[in-house]
C-alpha positions in Angstrom: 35.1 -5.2 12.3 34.1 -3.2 9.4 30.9 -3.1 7.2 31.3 -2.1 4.2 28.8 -1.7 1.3 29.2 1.7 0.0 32.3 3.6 -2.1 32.5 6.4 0.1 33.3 3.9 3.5 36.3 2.6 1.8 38.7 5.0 3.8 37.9 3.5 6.9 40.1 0.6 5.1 42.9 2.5 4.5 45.3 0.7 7.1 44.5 -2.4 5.2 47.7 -4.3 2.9 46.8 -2.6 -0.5 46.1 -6.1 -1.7 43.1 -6.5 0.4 41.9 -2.8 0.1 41.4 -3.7 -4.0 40.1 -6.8 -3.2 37.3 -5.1 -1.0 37.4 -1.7 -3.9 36.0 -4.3 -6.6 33.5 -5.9 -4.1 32.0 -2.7 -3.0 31.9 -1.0 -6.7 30.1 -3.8 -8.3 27.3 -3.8 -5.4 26.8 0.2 -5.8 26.8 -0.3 -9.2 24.9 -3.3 -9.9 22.4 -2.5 -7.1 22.6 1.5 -6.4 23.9 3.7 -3.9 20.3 3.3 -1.4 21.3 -1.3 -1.8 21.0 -1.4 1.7 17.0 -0.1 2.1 15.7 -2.2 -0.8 17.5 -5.6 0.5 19.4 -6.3 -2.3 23.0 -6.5 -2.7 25.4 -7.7 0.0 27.8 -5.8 2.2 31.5 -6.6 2.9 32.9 -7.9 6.3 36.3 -7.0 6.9 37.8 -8.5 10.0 40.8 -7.3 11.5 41.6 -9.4 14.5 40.4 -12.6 16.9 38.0 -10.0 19.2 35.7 -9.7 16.0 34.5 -12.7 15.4 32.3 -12.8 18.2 30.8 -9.4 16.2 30.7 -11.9 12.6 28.6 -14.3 14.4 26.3 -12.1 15.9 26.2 -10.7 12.3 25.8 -13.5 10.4 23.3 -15.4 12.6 20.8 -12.2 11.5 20.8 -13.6 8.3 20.6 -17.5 9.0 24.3 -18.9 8.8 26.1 -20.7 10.5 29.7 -21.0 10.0 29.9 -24.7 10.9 27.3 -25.6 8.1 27.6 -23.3 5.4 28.4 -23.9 2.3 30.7 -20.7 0.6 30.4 -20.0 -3.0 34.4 -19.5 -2.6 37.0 -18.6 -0.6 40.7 -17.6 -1.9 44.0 -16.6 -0.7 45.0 -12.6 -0.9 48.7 -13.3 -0.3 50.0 -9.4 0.4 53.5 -8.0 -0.9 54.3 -7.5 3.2 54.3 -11.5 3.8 50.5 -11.3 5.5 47.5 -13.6 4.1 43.7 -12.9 4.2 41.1 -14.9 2.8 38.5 -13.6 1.0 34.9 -15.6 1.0 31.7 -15.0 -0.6 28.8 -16.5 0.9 25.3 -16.0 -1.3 21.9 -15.7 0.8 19.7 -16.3 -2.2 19.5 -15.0 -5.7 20.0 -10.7 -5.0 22.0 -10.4 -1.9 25.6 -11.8 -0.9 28.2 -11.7 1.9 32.0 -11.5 1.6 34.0 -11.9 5.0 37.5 -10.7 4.4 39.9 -11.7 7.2 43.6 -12.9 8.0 43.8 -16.1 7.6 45.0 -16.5 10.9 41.5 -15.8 12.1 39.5 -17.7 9.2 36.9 -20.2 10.7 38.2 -23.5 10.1 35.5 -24.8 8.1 35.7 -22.1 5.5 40.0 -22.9 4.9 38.3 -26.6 3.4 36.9 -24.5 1.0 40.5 -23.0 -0.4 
């Protein structure tokens, strides 16, 4: 599982479909830009969650349960399909905590908690 909130972590997505890695791009250059390069010490922003397989989710929930959600009762802003050229599928969900700070969960959809594919 990755956490992403800042340009210069984006190679650690590199082995990511190319569709996904633009997808994530755009998320993380509107939060450096909108909120700054420091977003993460003034609690502002958001961060991106990029999940790669089953074994991370255990890792999301910890995550997200430091911020108040629950997966079973959360509402998502969105969630959409990333259909890549190579056959795979993500989804990609933004979930707000308030006015200033946001979460989006990228993941194959595979893995995507249940409650968040009604969403789609």
């Amino acid at each position: 599982m990755y956490r992403i909130n800042k340009i210069h972590q984006l190679p650690q997505i590199l082995d990511m479909p190319n569709e996904v890695q633009q997808v994530i791009t755009e998320t993380v250059l509107i939060l450096e830009t909108e909120y700054g390069p420091h977003l993460a010490n003034n609690g502002f922003g958001g961060f991106v969650v990029v999940l790669s397989s089953k074994e991370d989710l255990p890792s999301l929930q910890q995550l997200l349960s430091e911020f108040f959600i629950d997966l079973e009762k959360v509402i998502p802003e969105y969630v959409e399909s990333v259909v890549c050229s190579d056959g795979q599928i993500f989804t990609n969900t933004l979930i707000l905590c308030g006015s200033d700070f946001s979460i989006v969960i990228i993941s194959p959809l595979s893995i995507t908690h249940e409650k968040l594919k009604e969403y789609m």
